[in-house]
C-alpha positions as CSV (number, residue, x, y, z in Angstrom):
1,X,-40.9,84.1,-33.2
2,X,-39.5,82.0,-35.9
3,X,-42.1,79.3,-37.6
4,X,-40.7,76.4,-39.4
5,X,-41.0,76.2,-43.0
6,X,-43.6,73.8,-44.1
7,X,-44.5,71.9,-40.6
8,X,-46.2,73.0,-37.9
9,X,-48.3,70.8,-35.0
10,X,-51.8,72.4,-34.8
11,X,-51.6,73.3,-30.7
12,X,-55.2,71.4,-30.2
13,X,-57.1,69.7,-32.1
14,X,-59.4,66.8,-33.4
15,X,-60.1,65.3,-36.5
16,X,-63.5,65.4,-38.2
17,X,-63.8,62.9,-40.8
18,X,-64.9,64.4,-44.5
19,X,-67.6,62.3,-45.2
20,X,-69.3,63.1,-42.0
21,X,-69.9,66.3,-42.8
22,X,-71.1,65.9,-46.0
23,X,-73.7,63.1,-44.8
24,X,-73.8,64.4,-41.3
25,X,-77.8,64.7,-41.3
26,X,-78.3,61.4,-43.5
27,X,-81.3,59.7,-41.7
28,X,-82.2,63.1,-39.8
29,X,-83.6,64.9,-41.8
30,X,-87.3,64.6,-40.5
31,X,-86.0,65.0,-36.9
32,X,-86.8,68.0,-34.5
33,X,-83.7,69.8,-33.0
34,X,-84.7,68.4,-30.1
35,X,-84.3,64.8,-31.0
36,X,-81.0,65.4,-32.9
37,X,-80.0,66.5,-28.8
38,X,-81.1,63.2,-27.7
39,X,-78.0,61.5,-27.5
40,X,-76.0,63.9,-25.8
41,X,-78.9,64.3,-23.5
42,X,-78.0,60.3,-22.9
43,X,-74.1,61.1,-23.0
44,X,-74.3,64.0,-20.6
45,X,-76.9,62.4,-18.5
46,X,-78.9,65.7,-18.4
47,X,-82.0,66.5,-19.6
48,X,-82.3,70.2,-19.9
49,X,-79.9,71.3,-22.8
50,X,-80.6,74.7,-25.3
51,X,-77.9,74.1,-28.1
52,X,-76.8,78.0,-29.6
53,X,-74.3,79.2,-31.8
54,X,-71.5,79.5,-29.8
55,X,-70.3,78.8,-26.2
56,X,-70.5,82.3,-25.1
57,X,-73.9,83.0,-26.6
58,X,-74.8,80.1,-24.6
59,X,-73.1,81.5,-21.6
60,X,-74.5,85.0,-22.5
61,X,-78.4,83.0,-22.5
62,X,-77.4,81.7,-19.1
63,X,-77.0,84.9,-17.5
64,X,-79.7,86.6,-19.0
65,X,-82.1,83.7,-17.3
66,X,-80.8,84.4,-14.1
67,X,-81.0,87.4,-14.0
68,X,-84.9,87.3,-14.6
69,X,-84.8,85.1,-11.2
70,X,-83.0,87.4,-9.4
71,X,-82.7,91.0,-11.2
72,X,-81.6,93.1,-8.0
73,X,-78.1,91.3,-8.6
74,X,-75.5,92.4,-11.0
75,X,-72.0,91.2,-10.3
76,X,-71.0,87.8,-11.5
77,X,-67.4,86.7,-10.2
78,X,-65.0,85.5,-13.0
79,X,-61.4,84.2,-12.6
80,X,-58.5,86.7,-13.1
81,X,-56.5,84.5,-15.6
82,X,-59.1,83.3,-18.0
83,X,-60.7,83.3,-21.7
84,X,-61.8,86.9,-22.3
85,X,-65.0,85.9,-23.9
86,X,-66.6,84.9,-20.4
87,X,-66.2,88.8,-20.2
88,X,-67.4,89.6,-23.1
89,X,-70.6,87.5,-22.4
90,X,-71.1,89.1,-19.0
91,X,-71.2,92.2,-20.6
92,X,-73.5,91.6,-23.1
93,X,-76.0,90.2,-20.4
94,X,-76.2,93.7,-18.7
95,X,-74.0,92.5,-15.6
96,X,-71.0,93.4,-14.1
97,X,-67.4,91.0,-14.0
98,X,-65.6,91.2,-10.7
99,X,-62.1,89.4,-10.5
100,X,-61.0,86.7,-8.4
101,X,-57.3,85.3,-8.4
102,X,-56.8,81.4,-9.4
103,X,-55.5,78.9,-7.5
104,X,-52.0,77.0,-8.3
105,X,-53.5,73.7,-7.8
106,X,-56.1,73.4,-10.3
107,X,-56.2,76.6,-11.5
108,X,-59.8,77.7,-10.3
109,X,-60.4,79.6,-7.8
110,X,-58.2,81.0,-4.7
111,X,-60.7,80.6,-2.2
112,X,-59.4,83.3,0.3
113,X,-60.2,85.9,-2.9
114,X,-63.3,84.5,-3.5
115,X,-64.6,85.1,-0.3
116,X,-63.6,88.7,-0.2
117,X,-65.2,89.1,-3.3
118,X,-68.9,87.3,-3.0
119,X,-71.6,89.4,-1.5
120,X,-75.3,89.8,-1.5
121,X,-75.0,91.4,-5.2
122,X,-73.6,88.5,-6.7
123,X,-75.7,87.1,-9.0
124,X,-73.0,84.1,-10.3
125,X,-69.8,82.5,-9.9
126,X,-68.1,81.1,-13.2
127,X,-65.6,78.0,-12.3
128,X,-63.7,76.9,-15.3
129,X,-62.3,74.2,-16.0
130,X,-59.1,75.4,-17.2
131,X,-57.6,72.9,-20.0
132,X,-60.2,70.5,-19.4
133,X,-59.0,69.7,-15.7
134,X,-61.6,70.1,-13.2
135,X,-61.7,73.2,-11.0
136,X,-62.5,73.4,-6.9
137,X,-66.4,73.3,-7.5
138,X,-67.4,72.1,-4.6
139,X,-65.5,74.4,-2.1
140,X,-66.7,77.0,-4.6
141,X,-70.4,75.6,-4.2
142,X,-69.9,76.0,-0.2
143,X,-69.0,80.0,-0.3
144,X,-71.9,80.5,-3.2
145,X,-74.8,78.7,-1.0
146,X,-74.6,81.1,2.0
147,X,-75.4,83.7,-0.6
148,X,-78.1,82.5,-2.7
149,X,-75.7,82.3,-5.3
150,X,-75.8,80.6,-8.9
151,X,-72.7,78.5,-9.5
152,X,-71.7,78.0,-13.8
153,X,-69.3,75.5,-15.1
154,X,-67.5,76.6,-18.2
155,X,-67.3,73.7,-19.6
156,X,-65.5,74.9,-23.2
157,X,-62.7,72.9,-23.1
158,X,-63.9,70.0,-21.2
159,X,-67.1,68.3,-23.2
160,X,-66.7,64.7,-22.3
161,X,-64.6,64.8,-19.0
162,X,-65.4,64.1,-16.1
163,X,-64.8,65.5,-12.2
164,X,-61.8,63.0,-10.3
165,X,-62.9,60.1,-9.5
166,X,-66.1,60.1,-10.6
167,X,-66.0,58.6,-14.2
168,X,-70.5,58.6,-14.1
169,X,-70.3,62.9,-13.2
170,X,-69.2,65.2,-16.2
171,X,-68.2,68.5,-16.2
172,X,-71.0,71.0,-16.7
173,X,-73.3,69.0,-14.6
174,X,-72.5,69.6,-10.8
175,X,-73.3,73.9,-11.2
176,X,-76.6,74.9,-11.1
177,X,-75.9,75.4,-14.7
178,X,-72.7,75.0,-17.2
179,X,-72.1,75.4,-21.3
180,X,-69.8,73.7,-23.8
181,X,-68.2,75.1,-26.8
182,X,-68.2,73.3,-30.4
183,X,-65.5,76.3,-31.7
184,X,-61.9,75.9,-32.3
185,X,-59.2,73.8,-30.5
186,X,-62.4,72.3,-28.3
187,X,-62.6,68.6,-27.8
188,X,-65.2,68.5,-30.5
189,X,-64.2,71.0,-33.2
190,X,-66.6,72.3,-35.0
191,X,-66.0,75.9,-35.8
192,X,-69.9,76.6,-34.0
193,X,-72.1,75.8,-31.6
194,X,-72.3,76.3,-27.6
195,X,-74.4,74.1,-25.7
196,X,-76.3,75.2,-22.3
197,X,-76.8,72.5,-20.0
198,X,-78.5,72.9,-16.7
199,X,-80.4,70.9,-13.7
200,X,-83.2,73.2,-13.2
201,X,-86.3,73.6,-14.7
202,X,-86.4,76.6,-13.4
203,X,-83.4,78.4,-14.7
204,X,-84.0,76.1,-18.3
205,X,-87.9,77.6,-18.5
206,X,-86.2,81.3,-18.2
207,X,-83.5,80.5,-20.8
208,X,-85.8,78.8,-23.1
209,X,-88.2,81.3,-23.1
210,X,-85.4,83.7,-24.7
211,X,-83.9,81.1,-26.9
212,X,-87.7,81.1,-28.7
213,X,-86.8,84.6,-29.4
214,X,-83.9,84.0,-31.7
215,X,-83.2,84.1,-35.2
216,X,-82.5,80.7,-36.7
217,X,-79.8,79.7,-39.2
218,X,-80.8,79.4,-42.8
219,X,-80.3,76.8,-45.8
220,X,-77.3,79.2,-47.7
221,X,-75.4,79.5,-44.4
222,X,-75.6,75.8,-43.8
223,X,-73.9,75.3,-47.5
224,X,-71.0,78.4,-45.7
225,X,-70.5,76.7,-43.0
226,X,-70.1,72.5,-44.7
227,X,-67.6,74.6,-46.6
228,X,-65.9,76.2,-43.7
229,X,-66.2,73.0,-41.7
230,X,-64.6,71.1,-45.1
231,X,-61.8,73.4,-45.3
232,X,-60.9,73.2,-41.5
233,X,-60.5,69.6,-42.1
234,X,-58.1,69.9,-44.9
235,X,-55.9,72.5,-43.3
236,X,-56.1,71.0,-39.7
237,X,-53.5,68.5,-41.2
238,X,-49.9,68.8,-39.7
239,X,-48.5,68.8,-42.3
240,X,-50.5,71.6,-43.9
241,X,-51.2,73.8,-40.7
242,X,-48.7,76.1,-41.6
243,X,-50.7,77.6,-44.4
244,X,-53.3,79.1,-42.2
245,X,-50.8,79.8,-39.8
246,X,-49.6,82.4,-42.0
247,X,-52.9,83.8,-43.0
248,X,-53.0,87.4,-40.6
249,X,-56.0,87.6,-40.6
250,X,-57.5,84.6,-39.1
251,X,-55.5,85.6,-36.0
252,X,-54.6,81.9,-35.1
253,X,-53.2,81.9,-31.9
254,X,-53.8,85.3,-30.4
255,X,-56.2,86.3,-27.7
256,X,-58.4,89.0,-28.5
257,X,-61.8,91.1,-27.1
258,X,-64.8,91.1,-28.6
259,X,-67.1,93.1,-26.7
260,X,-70.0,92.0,-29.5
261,X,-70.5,88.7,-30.6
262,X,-73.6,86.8,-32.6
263,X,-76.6,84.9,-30.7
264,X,-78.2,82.6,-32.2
265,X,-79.6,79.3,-32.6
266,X,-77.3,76.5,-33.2
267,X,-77.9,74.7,-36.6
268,X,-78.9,71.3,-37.0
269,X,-76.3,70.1,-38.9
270,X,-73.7,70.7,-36.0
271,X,-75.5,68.7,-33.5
272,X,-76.5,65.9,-35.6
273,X,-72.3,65.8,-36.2
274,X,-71.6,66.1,-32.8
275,X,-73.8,63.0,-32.4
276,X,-71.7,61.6,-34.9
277,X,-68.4,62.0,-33.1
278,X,-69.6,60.9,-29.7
279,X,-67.6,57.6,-29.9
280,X,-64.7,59.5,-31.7
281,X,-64.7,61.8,-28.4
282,X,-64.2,58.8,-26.5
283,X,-61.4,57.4,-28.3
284,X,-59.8,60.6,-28.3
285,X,-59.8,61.2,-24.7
286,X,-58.0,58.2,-24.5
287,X,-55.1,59.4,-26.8
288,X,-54.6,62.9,-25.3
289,X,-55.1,60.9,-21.6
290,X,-51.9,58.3,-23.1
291,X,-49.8,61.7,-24.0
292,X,-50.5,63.1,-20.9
293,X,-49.4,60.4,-18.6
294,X,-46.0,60.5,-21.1
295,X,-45.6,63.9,-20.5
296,X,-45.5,63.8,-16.5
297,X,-43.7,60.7,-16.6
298,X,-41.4,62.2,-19.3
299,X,-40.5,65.8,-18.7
300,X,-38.8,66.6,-15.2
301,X,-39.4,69.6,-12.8
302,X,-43.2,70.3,-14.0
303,X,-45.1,72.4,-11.3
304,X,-48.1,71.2,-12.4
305,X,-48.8,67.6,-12.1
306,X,-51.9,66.8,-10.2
307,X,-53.3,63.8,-12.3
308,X,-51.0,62.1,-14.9
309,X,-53.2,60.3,-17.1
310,X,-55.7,63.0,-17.2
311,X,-57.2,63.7,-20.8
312,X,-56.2,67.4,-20.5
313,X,-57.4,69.7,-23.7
314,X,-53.2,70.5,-23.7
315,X,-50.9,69.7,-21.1
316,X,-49.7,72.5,-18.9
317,X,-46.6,72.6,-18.3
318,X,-44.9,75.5,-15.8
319,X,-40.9,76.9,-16.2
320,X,-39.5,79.4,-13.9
321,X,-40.0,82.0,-15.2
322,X,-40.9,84.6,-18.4
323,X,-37.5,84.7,-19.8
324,X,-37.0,81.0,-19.5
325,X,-40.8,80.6,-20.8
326,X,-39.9,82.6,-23.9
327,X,-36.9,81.3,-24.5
328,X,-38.1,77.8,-24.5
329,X,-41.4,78.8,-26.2
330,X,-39.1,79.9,-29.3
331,X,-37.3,76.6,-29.4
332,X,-40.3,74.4,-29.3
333,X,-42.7,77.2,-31.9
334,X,-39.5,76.9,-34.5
335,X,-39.5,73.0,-34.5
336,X,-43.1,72.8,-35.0
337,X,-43.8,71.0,-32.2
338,X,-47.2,72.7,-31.6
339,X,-46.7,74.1,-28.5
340,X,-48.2,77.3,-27.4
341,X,-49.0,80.2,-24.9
342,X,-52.5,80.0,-23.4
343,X,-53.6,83.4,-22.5
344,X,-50.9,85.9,-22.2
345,X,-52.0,88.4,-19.4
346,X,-54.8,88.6,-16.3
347,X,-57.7,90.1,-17.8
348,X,-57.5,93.6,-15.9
349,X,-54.0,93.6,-18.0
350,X,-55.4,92.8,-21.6
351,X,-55.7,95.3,-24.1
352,X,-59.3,96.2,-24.6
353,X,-60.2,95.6,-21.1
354,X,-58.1,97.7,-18.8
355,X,-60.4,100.6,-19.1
356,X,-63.0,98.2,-18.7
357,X,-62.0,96.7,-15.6
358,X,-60.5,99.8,-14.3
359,X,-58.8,97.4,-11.9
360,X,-55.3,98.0,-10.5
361,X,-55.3,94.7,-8.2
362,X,-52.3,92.4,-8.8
363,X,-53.9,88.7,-8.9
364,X,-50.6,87.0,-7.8
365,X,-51.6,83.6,-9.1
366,X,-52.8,84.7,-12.5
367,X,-49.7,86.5,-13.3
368,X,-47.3,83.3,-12.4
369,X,-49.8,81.1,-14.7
370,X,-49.7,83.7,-17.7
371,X,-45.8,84.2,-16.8
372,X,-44.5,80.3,-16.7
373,X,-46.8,78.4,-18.7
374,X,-46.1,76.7,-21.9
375,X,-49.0,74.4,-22.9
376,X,-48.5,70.9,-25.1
377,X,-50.6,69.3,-27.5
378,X,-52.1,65.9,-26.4
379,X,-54.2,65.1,-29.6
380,X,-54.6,62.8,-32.0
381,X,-51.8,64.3,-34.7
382,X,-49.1,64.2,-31.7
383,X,-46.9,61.4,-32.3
384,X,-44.6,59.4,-30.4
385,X,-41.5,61.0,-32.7
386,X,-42.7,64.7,-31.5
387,X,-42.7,63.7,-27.9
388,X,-39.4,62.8,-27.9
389,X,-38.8,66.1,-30.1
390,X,-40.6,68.1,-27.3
391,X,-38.6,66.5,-24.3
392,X,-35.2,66.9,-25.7
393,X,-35.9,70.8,-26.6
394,X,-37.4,71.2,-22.7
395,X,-33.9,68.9,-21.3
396,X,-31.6,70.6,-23.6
């Protein structure tokens, strides 16, 4: 696929002020973890919240408390056409994934699937909010409580949204339990951190209990990671994306399986940012909701177009087909317009986990989503001039 020279439009992304990481903790310093959570306890409006490394550590916490409430059940039902590191998590946690095939309509669940699926072994449903949109919770909530089931919100790409309609409920907070993710192309990007979130006491007692038993970041990976975090904000740039674009081994862009990952606890210098950029969230979602209603107002004979001024994480957008996805994908990836692929396969088809899965089902839905999306960036660096750019290559 052909990259342009010296331009290239990050496919999602926010802005992180340099100063702000560099003074992130001034005035916290003498503050408890637990305090710097405070307010996004108040922004969430949820009081039980365990703040890890990453999303799927906090995922993989999650499980591992449920499965101390209920350990005679091992099968937690995951969407077919999804991030591989739910799987990886699931794993970890001792459990086995089952797939279900998405829905066209918001990309969560097909319900008839999911009913087929769910029996008295399942320990947990995962609905994800796919690109920050909400998913069918509550039919999915209805199948899961004639089971004694736990329902999780995967929340990664949605911190700050809310369910339709209901600006006071946000995502992550309607589930028995849900996580965010702080890592790359999130709508807070800060390179680490997952956050669990849950209703119970219950289910937050179990987790917390295990979260005492883990290691905690130190002073000399605190300097790494200001540098890391410092870097990402130089390079994040549009105009000088390209240079880690062509670094291999970052593997920008791909989608890969990692069945191990790091658990820890979350250091204090990412929440007390993320406390930071609370308000910058807020103004954000308002910029990727204004591109999004341009886009479905804009670009003609989109199969997905639900809610127009929704502040999705990228805008999906459907072809239709492959051939005509690649195609177009090559036109818009050499202008630099930073559009991208999203996942490329169902998960029983992704290298690493076929042997895994073992599964030879065809999830109908799944394989038209990874075969006739493109997805568009909605943030911040997307300006009016690249719109335009983005619907011409798409008309022409």
């Amino acid at each position: 696929m052909t990259l342009p020279l010296f331009y290239s439009l990050p496919p999602a992304g926010q802005k992180i002020p340099f100063i702000k990481i560099w003074r992130s903790r001034d005035g916290f310093y003498k503050r408890s973890k637990e305090e710097l959570l405070d307010p996004i306890r108040n922004y969430l409006g949820t009081k039980y919240l365990l703040y890890l490394n990453s999303g799927r550590a906090s995922l993989w916490l999650l499980l591992k408390a449920l499965s101390r409430i209920h350990p005679e059940k091992k099968e937690v039902v995951i969407p077919a056409y999804t991030c591989p590191a739910i799987v990886s998590a699931v794993l970890k946690a001792g459990l086995v994934p089952i797939l279900c095939d998405n829905n066209l309509e918001d990309f969560g669940f097909s319900i008839p699937d999911l009913e087929a699926k769910i029996n008295d072994s399942t320990l947990a449903i995962i609905v994800v909010h796919l690109f920050g949109y909400p998913a069918n919770l509550y039919e999915v909530k209805k199948k899961g409580e004639k089971h004694g089931i736990f329902i999780i919100e995967d929340s990664a790409q949605s911190f700050g949204n809310t369910f339709l309609n209901q600006e006071g409920k946000k995502l992550s907070t309607e589930g028995d339990a849900g996580f965010y993710s702080f890592g790359r192309g999130k709508p807070i990007t800060l390179l680490h951190g997952g956050l669990l979130v849950t209703r119970s006491k219950k289910i937050y007692e179990e987790a917390l209990n295990l979260y005492n038993s883990l290691s905690i970041e130190n002073g000399l990976t605190n300097l790494n990671y200001k540098l890391n975090l410092s870097l990402y904000s130089i390079f994040s740039n549009p105009y000088l994306y390209w240079i880690p674009q062509r670094i291999p081994f970052l593997h920008l862009g791909e989608t890969i399986f990692e069945p191990d990952f790091e658990i820890s606890k979350g250091m204090d210098l990412s929440v007390a940012l993320i406390s930071k950029l609370l308000k910058q969230l807020e103004l954000g979602k308002e910029i990727r909701r204004e591109n999004s209603r341009w886009y479905s107002e804009n670009l003609e004979k989109n199969q997905f177009s639900r809610v127009k001024d929704f502040p999705y994480l990228r805008f999906p957008y459907f072809v239709e087909n492959r051939r005509t996805r690649d195609h177009l994908l090559e036109k818009l990836t050499s202008e630099g317009t930073g559009a991208a692929l999203f996942y490329p396969c169902p998960l029983n088809e992704l290298l690493g986990l076929k042997e895994i899965f073992n599964d030879s089902q065809t999830y109908p839905n799944a394989k038209k989503i990874a075969d006739t999306l493109i997805t568009l960036p909605v943030h911040s660096g997307v300006t009016p001039q690249i719109r335009q750019k983005i619907k011409e290559i798409i008309l022409r």
